[in-house]
C-alpha positions as a printed Julia matrix, in Angstrom:
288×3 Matrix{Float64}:
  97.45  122.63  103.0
 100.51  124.95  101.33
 103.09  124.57   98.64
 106.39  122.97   99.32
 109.63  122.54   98.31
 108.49  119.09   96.63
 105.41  120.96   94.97
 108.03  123.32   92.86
 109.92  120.25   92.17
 107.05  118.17   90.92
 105.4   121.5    88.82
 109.1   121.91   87.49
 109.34  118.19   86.38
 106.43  118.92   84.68
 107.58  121.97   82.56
 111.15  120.86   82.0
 110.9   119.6    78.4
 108.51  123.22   77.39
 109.86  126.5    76.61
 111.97  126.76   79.17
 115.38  126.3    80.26
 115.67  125.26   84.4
 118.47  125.4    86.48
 119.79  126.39   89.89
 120.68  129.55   91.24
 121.87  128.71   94.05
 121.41  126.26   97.12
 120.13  126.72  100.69
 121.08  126.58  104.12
 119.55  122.8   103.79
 121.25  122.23  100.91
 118.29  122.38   98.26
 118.76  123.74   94.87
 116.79  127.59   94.51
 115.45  126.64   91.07
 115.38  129.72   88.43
 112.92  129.24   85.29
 114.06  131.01   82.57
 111.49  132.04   79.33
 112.01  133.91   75.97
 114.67  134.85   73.57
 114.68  138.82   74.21
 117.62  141.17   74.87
 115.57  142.7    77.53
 115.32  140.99   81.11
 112.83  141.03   83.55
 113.47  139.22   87.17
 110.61  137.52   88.8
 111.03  135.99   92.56
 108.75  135.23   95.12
 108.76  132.94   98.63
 111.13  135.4   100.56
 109.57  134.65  103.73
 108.14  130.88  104.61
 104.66  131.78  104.87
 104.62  133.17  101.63
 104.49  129.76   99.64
 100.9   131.23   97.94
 103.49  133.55   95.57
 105.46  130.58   94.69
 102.31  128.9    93.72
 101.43  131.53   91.73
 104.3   132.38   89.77
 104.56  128.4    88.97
 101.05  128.89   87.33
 102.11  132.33   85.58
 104.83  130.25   84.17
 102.76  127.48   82.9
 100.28  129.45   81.86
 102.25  131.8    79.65
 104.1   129.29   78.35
 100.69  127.62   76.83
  99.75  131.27   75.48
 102.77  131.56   73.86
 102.44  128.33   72.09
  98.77  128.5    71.09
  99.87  132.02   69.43
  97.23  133.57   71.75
  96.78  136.66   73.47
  96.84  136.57   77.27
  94.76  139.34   79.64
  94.71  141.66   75.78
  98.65  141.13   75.81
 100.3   139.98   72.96
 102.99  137.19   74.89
 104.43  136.2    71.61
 106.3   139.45   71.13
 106.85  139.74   74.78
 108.81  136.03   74.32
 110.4   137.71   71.47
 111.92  140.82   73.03
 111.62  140.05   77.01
 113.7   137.0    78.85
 111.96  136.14   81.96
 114.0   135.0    84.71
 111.85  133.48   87.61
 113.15  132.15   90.87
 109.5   130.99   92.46
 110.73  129.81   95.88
 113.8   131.81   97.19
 113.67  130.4   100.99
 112.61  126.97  100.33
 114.29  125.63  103.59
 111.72  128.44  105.22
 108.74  127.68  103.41
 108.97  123.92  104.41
 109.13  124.96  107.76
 106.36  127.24  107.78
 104.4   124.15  105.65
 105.12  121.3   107.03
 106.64  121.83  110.69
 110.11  121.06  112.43
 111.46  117.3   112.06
 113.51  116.95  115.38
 115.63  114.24  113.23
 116.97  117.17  111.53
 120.34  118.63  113.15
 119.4   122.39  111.28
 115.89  122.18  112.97
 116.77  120.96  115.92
 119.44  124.03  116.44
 117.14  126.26  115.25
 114.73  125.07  118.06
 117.77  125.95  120.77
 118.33  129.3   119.11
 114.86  130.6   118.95
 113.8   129.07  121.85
 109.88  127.52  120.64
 109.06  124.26  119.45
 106.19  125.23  116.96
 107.04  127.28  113.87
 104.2   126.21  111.08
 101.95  129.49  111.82
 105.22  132.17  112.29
 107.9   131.01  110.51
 109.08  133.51  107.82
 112.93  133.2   107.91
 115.62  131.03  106.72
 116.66  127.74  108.48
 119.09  130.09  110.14
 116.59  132.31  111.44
 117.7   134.87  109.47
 114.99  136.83  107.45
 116.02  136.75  104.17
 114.1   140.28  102.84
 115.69  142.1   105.92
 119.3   140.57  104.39
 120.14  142.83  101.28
 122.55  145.35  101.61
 120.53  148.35  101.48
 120.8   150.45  104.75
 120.9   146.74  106.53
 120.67  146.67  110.16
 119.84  145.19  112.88
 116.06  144.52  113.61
 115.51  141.61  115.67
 119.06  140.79  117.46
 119.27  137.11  117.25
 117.76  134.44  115.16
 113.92  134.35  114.85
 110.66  133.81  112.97
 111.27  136.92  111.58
 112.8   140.37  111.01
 116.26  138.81  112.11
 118.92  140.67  109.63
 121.33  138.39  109.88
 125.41  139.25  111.36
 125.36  141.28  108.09
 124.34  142.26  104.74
 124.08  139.14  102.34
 125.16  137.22  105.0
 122.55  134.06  103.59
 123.62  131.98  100.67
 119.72  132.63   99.68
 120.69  136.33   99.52
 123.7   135.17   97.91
 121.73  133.29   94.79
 119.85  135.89   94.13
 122.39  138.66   94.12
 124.81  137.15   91.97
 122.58  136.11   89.65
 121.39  139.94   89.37
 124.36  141.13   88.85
 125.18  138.15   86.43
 122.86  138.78   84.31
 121.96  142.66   84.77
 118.45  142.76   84.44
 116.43  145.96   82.96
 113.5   145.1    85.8
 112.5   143.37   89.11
 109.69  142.47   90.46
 109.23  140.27   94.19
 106.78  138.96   95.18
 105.09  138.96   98.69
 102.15  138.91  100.82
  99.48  140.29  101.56
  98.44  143.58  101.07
  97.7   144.4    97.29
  99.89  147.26   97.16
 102.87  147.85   94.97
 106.1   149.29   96.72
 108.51  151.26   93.93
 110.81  153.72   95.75
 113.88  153.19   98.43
 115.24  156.17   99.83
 114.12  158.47   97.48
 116.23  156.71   94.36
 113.6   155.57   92.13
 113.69  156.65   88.71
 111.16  158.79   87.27
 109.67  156.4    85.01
 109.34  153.79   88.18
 106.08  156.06   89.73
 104.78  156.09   86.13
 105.16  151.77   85.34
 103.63  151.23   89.08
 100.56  153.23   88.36
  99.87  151.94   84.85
 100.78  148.3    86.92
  98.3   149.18   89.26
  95.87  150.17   86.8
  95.63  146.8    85.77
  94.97  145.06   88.76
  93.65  147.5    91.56
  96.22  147.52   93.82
  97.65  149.92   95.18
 100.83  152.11   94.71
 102.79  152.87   98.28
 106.07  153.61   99.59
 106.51  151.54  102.33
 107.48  152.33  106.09
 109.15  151.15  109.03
 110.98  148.02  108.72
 109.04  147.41  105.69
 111.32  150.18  103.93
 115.27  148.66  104.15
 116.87  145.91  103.51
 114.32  144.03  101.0
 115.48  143.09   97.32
 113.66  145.58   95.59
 115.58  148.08   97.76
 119.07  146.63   97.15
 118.29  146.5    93.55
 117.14  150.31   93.54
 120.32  151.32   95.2
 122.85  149.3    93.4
 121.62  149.71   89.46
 118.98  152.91   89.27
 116.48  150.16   87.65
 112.96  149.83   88.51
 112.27  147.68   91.22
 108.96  146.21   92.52
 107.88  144.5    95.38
 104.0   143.55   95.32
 102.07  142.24   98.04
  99.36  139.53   96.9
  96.2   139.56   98.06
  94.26  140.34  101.63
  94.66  138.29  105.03
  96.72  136.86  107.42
  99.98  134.87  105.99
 100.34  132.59  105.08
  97.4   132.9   102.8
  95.24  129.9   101.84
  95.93  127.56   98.93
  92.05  128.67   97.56
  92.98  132.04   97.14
  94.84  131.61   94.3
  92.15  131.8    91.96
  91.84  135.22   93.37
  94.88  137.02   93.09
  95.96  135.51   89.63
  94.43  137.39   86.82
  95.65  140.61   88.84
  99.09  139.62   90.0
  99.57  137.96   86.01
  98.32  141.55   84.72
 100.87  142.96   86.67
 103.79  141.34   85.24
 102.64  141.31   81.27
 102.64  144.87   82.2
 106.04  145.36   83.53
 107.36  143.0    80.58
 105.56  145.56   78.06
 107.24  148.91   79.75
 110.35  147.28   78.95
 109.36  148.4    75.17
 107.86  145.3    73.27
């Protein structure tokens, strides 16, 4: 069992007439919309994403949760994990895009339809007829965290499961989505999400900002992960990294949890409190 396209769409039904406004960023290869969730009424913004790569459906699944659950904190005038989310709403906007490569993640869920003309090419291109227990790329084949225009190239040379680049730098109109709406809306912090690992990744090429070491050790403080600078193919090309290079911002990637991907459904329960801690921290460095 995983979390599908039609999961976000049924938990987004379900939220639409909250605190919350919900539209799309963008579409896919496939055509479907890449919802963004947007929360709060403060001058500061803080970007959420997760579901990158198609085996990575748990982060989706948790930042749908995150949402709900802040929402209902923020309503009951509560506080949440010790944070108070009422003057977080106040002075932080969240922006949350919970399933960037939906086309990818239905793939990796549910399995190729030969019906389907994209799946059916992508089955000639990549040569291998099963994809539920590899696939982490687009319905291109392109990997959409190797896509970003931050020393981009080449890793795998043609279409694939994963680490494909694509022919070049936001070449994906997934890459696309997100990228304009950064720069749209020039947000003070981002923070992807991934798995597995439970490490937090804050540098690219030696241009974080001073404060960035500082936030990812008080974030890591809170939930016992890690803080790393990642290597090998892990270091280029990611969101996080783009965003680093093109605004001087603190950027995050964090890697949910332990395992193989994709990460079962039951885990959840495990990585929430810790992953949640992570980004009522971020929103608070942002100076509620």
């Amino acid at each position: 069992m995983g979390y599908d396209y039609s999961d976000l769409l049924r938990e987004a039904e379900s939220i639409k007439e909250r605190k919350v406004k919900i539209f799309s960023a963008g579409k896919s290869i496939m055509g479907k919309d890449i919802l963004c969730v947007k929360i709060g009424n403060g001058n500061k913004k803080l970007f959420l994403s997760g579901a990158y790569h198609g085996l990575e459906y748990l982060t989706s699944a948790f930042l749908m949760r995150f949402i709900r659950e802040y929402i209902d904190a923020v309503e009951e005038k509560k506080e949440y994990f010790g944070y108070d989310v009422s003057s977080i709403y106040d002075n932080v906007t969240l922006y949350v895009i919970p399933m960037v490569n939906p086309d990818g993640v239905d793939i990796a869920v549910n399995g190729l339809d030969i019906t389907n003309e994209y799946h059916r090419k992508l089955i000639s291109m990549v040569g291998i007829h099963s994809f539920n227990n590899v696939w982490q790329a687009n319905a291109r084949g392109v990997d959409i965290n190797h896509n970003f225009d931050a020393n981009w190239g080449m890793v795998a040379t043609k279409p694939s499961p994963t680490k494909f680049s694509g022919e070049y730098p936001e070449s994906e109109p997934e890459t696309k989505a997100v990228v304009e709406l950064v720069r749209k809306e020039k947000f003070d912090m981002l923070l992807a999400f991934h798995s597995q690992g439970r490490e937090i990744y804050y540098d690219f090429d030696g241009l974080a900002g001073a404060k960035s070491l500082e936030t990812a050790q008080k974030m890591a403080k809170e939930s016992g992960y890690a803080v790393c600078i990642p290597k090998g193919t892990a270091s280029f090309g990611g969101c996080k990294d783009w965003f680093i290079k093109e605004f001087g911002k603190e950027g995050f990637t964090v890697e949910i949890g332990y395992g193989k991907n994709p990460l079962p459904m039951s885990m959840l329960c495990d990585v929430y409190e810790e992953n949640a801690r992570i980004i009522l921290c971020g929103a608070m460095e942002l100076g509620v």
